[in-house]
C-alpha positions in Angstrom: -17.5 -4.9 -0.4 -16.3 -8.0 -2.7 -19.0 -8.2 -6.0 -20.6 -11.3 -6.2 -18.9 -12.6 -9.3 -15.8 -14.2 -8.6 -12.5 -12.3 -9.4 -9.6 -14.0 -10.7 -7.1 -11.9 -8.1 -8.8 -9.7 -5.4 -6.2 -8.0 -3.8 -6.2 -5.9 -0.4 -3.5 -4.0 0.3 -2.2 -2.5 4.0 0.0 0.9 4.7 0.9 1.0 7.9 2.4 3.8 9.5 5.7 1.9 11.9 7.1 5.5 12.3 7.8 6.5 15.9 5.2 8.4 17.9 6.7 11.9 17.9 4.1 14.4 16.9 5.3 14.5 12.8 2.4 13.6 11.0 2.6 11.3 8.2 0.5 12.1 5.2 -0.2 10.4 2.2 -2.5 10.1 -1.1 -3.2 7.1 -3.0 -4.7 6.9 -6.6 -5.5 5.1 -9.8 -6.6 6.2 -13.2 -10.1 6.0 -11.6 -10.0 5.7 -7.8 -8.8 8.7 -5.9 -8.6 8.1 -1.8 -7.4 11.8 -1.6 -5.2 13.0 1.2 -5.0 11.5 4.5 -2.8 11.5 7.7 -1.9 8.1 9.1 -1.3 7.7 12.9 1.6 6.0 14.4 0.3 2.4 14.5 -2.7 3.1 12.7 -3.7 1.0 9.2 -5.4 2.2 6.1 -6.0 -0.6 3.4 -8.3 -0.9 0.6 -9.7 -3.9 -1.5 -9.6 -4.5 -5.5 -9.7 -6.6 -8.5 -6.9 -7.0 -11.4 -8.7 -5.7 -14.3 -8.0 -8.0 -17.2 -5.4 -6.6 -19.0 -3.4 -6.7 -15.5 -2.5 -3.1 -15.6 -4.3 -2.3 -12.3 -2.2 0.6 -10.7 -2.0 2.4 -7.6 0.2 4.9 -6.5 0.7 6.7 -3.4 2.6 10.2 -2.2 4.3 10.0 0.9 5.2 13.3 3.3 7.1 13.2 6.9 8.8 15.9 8.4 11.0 17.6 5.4 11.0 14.0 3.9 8.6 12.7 0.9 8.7 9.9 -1.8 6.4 8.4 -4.3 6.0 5.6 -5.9 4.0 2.6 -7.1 2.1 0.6 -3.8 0.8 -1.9 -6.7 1.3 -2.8 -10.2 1.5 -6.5 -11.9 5.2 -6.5 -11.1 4.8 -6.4 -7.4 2.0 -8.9 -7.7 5.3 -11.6 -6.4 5.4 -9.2 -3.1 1.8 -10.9 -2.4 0.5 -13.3 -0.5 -0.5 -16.4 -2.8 -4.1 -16.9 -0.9 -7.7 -16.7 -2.3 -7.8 -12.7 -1.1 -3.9 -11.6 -2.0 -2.7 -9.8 0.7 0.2 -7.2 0.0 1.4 -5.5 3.5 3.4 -1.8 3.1 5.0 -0.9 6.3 6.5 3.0 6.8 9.5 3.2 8.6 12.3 5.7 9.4 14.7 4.4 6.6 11.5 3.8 4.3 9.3 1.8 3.1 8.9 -2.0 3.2 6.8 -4.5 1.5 5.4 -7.9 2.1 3.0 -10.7 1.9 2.9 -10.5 5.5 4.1 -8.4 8.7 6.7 -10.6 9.2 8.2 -10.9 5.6 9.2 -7.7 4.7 11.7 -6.5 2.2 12.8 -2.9 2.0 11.7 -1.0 -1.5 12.6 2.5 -1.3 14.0 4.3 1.1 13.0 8.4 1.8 
């Protein structure tokens, strides 16, 4: 839930699992230095997204491990360079999408730019 006190960026960001349907789990395990979402396994279709503030120095970090099949990467999902991969709203959306050539980002489902592949 968003504090009361307004945040100067308040950010929720979306992985979502576009891989096809075919029984090869996809597992994954975001962090920061001081939020820990621990391991999880993301259905075909399915969505997992979290909300949070840019602290004020602007070194808010999240990173996330990524395991299909015999295939794995990881990498940042957010730092204050991909801040310009947001949506410029009051709640700055920032979209991941996991695909079989890898992983795209966005400010939206429809505007998506591959950034690493597997």
């Amino acid at each position: 839930m968003r504090p009361a006190v307004a945040m100067p960026d308040w950010f929720e960001l979306h992985i979502i699992n576009a891989l096809p349907n075919n029984n090869i789990p996809l597992w994954f395990h975001c962090a920061s230095g001081n939020k820990d979402f621990g391991y999880h396994i993301l259905k075909a279709g399915d969505d997992f997204h979290f909300e949070f503030g840019m602290n004020a120095l602007r070194s808010t970090l999240y990173f996330s491990h990524f395991w299909w099949g015999n295939k794995q990467n990881v990498f940042d999902v957010f730092n204050k360079h991909l801040i310009r991969h947001c949506s410029n709203t009051k709640t700055r959306y920032c979209y991941w999408k996991v695909q079989i050539d890898g992983f795209y980002m966005g400010p939206q489902l429809d505007q998506l730019s591959l950034m690493h592949s597997w």
